[in-house]
C-alpha positions in Angstrom: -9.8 57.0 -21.3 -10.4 55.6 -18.2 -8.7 51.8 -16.9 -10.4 49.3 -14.4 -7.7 49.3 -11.5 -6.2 45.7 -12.0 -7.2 43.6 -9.2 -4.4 43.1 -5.9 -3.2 39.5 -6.2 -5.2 37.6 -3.6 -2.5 35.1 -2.5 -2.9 31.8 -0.4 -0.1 29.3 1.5 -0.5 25.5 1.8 1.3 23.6 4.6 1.4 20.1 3.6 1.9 17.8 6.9 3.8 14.7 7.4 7.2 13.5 8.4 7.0 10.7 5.2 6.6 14.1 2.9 9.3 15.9 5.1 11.8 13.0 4.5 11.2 11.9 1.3 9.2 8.4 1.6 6.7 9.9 0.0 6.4 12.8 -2.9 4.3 15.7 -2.6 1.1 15.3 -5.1 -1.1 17.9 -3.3 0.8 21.1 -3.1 1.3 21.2 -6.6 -2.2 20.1 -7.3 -3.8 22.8 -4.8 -1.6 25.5 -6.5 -2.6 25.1 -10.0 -6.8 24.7 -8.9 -6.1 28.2 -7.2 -4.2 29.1 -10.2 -7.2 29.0 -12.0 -9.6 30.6 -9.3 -6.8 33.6 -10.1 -5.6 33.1 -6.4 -1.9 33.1 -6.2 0.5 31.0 -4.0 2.8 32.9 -2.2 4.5 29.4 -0.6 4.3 25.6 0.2 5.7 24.7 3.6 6.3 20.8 4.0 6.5 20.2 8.0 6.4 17.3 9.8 3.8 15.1 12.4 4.7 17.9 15.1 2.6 20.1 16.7 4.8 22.7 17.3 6.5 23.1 13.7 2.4 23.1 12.4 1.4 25.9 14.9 4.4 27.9 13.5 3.7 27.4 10.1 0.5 28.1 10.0 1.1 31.4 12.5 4.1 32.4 9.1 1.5 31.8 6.5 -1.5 33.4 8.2 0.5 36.6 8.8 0.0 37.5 5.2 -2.4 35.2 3.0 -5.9 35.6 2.5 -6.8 31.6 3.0 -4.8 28.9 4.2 -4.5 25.8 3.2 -3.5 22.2 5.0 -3.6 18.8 3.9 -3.1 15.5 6.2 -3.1 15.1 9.8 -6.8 14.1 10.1 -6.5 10.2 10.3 -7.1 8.4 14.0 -3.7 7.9 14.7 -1.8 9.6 17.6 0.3 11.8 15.0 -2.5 13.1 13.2 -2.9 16.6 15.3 -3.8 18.9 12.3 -7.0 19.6 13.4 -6.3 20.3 17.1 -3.9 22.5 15.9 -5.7 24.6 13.7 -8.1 24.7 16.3 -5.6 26.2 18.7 -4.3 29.1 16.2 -7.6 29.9 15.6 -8.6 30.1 19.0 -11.4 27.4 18.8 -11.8 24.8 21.4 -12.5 21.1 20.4 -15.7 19.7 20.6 -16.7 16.5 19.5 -19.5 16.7 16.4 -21.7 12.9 17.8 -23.8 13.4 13.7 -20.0 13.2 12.5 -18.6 10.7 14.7 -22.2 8.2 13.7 -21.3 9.1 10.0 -17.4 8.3 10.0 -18.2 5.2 12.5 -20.8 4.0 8.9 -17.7 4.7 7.1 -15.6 3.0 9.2 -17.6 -0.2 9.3 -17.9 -0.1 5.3 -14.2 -0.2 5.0 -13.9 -3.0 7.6 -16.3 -5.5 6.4 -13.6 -5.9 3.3 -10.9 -6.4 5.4 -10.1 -10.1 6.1 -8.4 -8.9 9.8 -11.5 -7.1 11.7 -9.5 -4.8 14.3 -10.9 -4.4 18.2 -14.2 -2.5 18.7 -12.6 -0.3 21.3 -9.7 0.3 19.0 -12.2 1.3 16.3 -14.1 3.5 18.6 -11.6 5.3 19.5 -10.3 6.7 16.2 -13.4 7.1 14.9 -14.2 9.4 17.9 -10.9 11.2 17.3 -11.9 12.0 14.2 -15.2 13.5 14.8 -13.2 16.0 17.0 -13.6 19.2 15.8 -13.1 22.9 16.4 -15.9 24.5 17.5 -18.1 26.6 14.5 -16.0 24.6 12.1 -17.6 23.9 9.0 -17.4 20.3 8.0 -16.9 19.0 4.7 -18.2 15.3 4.2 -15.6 13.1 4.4 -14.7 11.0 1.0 -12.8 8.4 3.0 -13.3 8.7 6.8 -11.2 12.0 7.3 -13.9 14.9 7.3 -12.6 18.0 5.7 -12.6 21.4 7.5 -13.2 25.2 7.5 -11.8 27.1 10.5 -12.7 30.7 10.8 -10.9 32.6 13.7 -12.2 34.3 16.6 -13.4 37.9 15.6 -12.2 36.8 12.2 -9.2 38.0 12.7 -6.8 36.1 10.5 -7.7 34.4 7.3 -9.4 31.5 7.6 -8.0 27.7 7.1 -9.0 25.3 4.8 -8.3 21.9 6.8 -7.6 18.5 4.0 -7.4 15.0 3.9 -3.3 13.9 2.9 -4.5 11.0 0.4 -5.1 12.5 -3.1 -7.9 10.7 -3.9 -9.9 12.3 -0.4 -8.6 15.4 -1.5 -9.5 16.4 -4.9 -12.9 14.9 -4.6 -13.4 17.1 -1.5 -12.0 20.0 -3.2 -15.8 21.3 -4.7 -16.9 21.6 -1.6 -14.6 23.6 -0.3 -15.0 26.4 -3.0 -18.4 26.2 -1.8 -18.0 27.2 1.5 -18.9 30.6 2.2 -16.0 31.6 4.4 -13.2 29.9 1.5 -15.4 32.2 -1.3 -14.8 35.2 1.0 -11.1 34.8 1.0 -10.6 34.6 -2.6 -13.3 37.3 -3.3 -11.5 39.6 -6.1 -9.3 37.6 -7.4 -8.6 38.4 -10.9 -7.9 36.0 -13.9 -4.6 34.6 -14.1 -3.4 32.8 -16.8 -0.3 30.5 -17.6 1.4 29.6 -20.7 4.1 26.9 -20.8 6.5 26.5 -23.7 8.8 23.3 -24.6 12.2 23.1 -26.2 14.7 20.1 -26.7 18.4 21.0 -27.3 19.1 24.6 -26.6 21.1 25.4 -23.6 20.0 27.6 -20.5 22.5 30.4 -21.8 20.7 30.5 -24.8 17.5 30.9 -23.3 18.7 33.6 -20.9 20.6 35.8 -23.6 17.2 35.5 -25.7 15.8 36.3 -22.7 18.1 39.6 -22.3 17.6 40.8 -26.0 13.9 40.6 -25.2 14.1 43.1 -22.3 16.5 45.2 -23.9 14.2 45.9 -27.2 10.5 45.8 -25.2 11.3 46.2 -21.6 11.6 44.1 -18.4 9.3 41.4 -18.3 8.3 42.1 -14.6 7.2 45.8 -15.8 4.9 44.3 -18.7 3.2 42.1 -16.0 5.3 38.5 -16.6 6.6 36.3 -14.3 8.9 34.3 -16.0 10.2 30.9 -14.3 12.5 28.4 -16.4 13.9 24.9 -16.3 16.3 22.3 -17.6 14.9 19.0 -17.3 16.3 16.1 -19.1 17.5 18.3 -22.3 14.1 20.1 -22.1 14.3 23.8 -21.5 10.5 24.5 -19.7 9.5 28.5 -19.6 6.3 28.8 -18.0 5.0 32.1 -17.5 2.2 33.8 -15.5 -0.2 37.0 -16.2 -2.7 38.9 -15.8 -5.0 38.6 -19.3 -4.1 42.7 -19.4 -0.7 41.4 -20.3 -1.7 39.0 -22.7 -0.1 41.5 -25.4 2.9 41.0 -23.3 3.0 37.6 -23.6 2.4 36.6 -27.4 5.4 39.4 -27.9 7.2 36.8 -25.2 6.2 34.1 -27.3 7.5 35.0 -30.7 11.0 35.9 -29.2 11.1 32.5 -28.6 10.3 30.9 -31.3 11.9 33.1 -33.7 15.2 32.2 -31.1 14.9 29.0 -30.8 13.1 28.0 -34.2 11.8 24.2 -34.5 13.9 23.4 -31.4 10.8 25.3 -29.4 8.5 22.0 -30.0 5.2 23.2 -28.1 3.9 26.6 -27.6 0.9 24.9 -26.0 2.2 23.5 -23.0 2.0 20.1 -24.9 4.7 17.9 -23.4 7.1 15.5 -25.8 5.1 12.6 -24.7 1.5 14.1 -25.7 3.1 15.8 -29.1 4.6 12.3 -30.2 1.0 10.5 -29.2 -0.8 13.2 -31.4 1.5 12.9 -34.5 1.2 9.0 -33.8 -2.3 9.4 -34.6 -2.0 12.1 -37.4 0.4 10.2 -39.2 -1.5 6.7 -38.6 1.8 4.6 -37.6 2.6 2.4 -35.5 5.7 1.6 -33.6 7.4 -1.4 -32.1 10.8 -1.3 -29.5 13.6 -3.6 -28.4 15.3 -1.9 -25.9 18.3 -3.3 -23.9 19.7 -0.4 -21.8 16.2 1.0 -20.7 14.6 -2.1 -20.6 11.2 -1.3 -21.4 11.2 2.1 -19.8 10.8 3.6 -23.8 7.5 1.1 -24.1 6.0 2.2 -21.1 6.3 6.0 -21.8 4.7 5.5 -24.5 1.9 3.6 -23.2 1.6 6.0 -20.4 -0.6 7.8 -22.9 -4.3 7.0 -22.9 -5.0 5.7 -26.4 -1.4 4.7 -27.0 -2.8 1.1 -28.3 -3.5 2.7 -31.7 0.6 3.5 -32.6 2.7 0.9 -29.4 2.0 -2.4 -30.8 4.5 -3.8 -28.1 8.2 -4.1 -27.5 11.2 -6.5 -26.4 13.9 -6.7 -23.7 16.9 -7.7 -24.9 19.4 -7.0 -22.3 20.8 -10.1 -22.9 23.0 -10.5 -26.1 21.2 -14.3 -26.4 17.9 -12.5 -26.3 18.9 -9.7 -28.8 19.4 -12.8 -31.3 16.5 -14.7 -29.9 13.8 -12.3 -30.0 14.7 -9.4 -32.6 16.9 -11.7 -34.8 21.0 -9.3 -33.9 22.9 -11.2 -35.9 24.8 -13.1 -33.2 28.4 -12.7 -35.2 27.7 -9.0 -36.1 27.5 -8.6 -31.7 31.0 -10.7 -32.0 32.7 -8.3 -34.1 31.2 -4.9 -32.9 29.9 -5.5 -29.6 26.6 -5.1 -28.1 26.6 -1.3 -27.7 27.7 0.3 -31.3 25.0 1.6 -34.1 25.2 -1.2 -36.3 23.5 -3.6 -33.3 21.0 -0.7 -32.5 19.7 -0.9 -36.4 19.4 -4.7 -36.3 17.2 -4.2 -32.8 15.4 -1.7 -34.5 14.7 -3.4 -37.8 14.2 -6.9 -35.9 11.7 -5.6 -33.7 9.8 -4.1 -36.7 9.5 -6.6 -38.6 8.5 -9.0 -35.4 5.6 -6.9 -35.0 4.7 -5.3 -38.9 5.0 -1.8 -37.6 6.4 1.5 -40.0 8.7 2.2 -37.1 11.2 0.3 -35.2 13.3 1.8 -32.3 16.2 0.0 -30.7 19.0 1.0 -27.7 21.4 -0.5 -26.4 23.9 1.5 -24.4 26.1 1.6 -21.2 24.2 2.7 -18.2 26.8 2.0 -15.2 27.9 2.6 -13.2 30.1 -0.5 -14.3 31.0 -2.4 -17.5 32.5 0.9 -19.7 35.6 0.8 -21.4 37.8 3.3 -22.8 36.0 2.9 -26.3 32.4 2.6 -25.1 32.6 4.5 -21.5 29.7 4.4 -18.9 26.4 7.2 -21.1 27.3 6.1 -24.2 24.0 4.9 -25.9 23.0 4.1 -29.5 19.9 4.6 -31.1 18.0 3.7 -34.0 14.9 4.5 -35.4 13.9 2.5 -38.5 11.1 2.3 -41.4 9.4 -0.1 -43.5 10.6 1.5 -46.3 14.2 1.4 -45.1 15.5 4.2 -44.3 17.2 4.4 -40.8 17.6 7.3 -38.6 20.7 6.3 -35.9 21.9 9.0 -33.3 24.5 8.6 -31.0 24.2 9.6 -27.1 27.0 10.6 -24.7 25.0 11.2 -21.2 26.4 12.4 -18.0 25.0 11.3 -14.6 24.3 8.6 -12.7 23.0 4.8 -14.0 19.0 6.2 -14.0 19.7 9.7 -15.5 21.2 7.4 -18.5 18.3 5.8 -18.8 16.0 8.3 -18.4 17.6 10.8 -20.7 17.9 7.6 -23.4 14.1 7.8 -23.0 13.6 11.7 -23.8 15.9 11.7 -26.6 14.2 8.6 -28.1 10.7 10.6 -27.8 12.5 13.8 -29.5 14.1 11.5 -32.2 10.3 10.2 -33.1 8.8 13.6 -32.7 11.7 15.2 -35.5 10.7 11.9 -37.5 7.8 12.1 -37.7 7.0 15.9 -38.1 9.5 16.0 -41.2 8.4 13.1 -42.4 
């Protein structure tokens, strides 16, 4: 029997520009993005390389990533602002000169006017003129993608076509991913990726279990059906907030490979593994919401609301959140969720006995089945020997009566408190609410 030749990964880099990115201000939503759409074109990214609004550092990246990727990829550096070089710099790697495209510049200048008509401060013609020209500047036998804002998108092929080609984006997200069809349009962006094969990825989700645990299950695999590289896996793993994350990649040859990946796990890790699907905690608790057809009210002192609006995050979560309270305040914990105001007295805001009276308050407030309170010490102040900085206590109640408390000790700073109070409240409602 004879066997297709599997296909050679066809592999692309992405230099994101901009010294906010480089630094910090801002967070990087359009690596990650461009990586999974090529993910799913079966185009693998061999790196992301964040460089900032100079010249010099973007002509060497791009020189690195061109060296051995089939298509490369940038994003930002195209407004009409004296940092934004991207394009003149692509230009000058790909041994284009800069012309300036007059059908662009009268369509970005329309643009351009739109966007200043709703602005109360109208800036100076001149000024306007100016940027707009700048960013009708581009290299010669460039292929221009319509702009969604007014930064036009780019293909820059080389001279003699000797390096891969570069796929020039807008930075803001929403310019972007709108542009992004167009791109895979483009003849010389199609030739790039040509041949690349499927490639899939499945993500599986487990509260509780250490990393250890996951690596000696890991092990035993390997040891009883071979290393996971040789049956085609690439295996990558997390801990994220008490979530263990295993995402793997393949080829659909080694889809085999995979389920047998798969059942490891869950026959290691039992109900801890909590989605096989890539499901997160968040979009498992919605759907069990739903199933179930419950509803759910919070008072939340510590976290202060950050519970509620996890939940809401959700599209749809109206049908199960019918609201929540802040009660960070012992006065409001009486006032708005009815905490006995001598059982605080006698065992303090943060003990289990004041996180069932937040939670059964809030449910009857609101005539929900459940009821969720917290209250805990987040720091980095006010803990005491008894009750020290990450202790948090929990509650989960139901209309029927029956309580479910749990009892946190967190490392970390003041928000890792918090936001590890939130994930273990999800996993608490998740357990709850599978068993029943």
């Amino acid at each position: 029997m004879t066997h297709s030749p599997t296909p050679q990964p066809v592999r692309a880099g992405i230099v994101v520009t901009g010294t906010e990115v480089l630094t910090g201000r801002v967070s990087d939503a359009n690596g990650p993005w461009l990586a999974e759409q090529l993910r799913t074109l079966g185009v693998d990214v061999g790196r992301i390389v964040v460089v900032g609004d100079r010249p010099d550092d973007l002509e060497s990246a791009l020189r690195y990533l061109l060296a051995d990727h089939r298509l490369v990829i940038t994003t930002g550096g195209l407004g009409p602002t004296a940092d934004d070089l991207t394009a003149e710099v692509v230009a000058r790697v790909q041994g284009r000169p800069v012309r300036l495209d007059e059908s662009l510049e009268r369509r970005v200048a329309a643009r351009v006017e739109e966007l200043n008509r709703r602005r109360e401060r109208q800036p100076a013609p001149e000024v306007v003129a100016a940027g707009v020209r700048k960013q009708a500047m581009v290299p010669e036998q460039a292929a221009v993608l319509e702009p969604v804002g007014t930064a036009p998108g780019l293909v820059v092929t080389a001279v003699g076509d000797a390096a891969a080609p570069v796929l020039v984006l807008p930075g803001p997200p929403g310019e972007l991913r709108p542009m992004w069809e167009d791109a895979l349009r483009d003849r010389a962006v199609l030739g790039a990726i040509e041949g690349a094969g499927a490639l899939r990825q499945g993500t599986l989700r487990a509260y509780g279990p250490p990393e250890s645990e996951l690596a000696a299950l890991l092990r035993d695999h390997e040891a009883a059906h071979g290393s996971l590289e040789s049956a085609g896996l690439e295996v990558t793993t997390c801990l994220r907030e008490g979530e263990l994350e295993v995402v793997t990649r393949y080829r659909p040859d080694a889809q085999t490979a995979y389920e047998r990946l798969v059942e490891t796990l869950h026959d290691g890790f039992g109900a801890a593994l909590y989605s096989r699907d890539g499901a997160s905690v968040d979009q498992t608790v919605a759907a069990l919401f739903r199933e179930a057809g419950a509803t759910v009210a919070t008072a939340e002192s510590c976290t202060a609301g950050l519970l509620a609006g996890r939940l809401a995050d959700v599209p749809g979560s109206s049908a199960y959140l019918l609201g929540g309270f802040v009660t960070y305040a012992n006065e409001a914990k009486t006032a708005e969720v009815g905490v006995p105001a001598d059982l605080i007295e006698r065992v303090g805001a943060v003990s289990a006995e004041v996180a069932e009276a937040m939670a059964r308050g809030a449910r009857e407030r609101l005539g929900t089945t459940y009821g969720i309170g917290i209250t805990g010490v987040a720091g980095p102040g006010g803990g005491t020997a008894d009750k020290p900085v990450g202790l948090v206590h929990v509650c989960l109640a139901h209309e029927d009566g029956r309580t479910w408390p749990l009892r946190l000790q967190l490392g970390g700073g003041r928000a890792g408190v918090r936001q590890r109070t939130v994930v273990a409240c999800l996993h608490l409602l998740r357990e709850v609410l599978t068993t029943g």
